[in-house]
N, C-alpha and C positions, 0 to 999 in steps of 0.2 A: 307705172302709175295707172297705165289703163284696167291692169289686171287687177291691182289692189280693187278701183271703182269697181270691178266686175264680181272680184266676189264678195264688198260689200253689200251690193245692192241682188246677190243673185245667191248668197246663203245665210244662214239662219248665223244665231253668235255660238252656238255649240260649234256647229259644221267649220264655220270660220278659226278657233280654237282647235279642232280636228286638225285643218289641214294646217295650217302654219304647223304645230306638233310634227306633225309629217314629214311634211319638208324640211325642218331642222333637222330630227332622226337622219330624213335621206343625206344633209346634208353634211353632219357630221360622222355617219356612215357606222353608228354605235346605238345600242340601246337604250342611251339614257347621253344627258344633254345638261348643262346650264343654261338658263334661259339669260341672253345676252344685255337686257335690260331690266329694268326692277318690273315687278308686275302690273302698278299701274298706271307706268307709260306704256308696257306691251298689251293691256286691255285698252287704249284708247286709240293706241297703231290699229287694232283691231275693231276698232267702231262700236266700244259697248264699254259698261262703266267696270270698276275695279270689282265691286262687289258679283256683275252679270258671268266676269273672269274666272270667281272663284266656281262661280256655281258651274260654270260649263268645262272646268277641271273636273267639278265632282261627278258630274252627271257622266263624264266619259273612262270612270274608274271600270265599268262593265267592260268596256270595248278598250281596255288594255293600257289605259294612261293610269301612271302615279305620277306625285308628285311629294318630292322630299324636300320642302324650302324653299330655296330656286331652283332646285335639281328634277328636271322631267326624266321620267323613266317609263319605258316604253315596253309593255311584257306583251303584249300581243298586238304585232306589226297589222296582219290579215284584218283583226276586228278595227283596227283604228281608220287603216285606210278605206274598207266598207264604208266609215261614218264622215272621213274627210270627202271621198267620191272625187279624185283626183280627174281635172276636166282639161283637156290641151287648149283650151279656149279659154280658159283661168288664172289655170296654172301656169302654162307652156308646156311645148311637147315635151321638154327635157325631164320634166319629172313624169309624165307619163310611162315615158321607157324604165322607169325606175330608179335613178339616178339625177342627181340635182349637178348642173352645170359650177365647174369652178368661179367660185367665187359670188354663187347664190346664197342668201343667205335671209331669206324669207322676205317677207313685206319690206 
């Protein structure tokens, strides 16, 4: 709970949309994902409205996110994580090392 507060108050709603992306990818260990809830109760798990959701999908189509419906697909891991900024003080170390702990499964 403390992390979710931390990177509410401590990243922008793209960044916050980055890194959750992130940590699902790490967590399902594939390049692409179903996002595990509708999208806007996952923009609001996220601190910003449904509409702030889409935009910060699109805005991160450069830096290697698609998205096909519910379906995230992840075409370039390197530019996404640059724009998540994965922080052991946020995140936790476990996704620092690269790898998301069993049974993590974002916010």
């Amino acid at each position: 709970m403390v992390r979710h507060a931390k990177s509410l108050k401590l990243r922008n709603s793209r960044e916050r949309v980055a890194a959750y992306i992130y940590r699902q990818s790490k967590t399902t260990g594939g390049a692409s994902f179903v996002l595990p809830v509708e999208k806007r109760l996952l923009a609001s798990l996220l601190g910003m409205t449904p509409e702030n959701f889409s935009r910060a999908i699109k805005s991160l189509q450069p830096d290697g996110v698609a998205m096909d419906g519910m379906r995230i697909i992840v075409t370039n891991a390197k530019a996404l994580e640059s724009v998540a900024g994965p922080d052991a003080l946020i995140d936790g170390p476990d996704m620092i090392a690269g790898h998301a702990a069993p049974g993590f499964h974002g916010m």
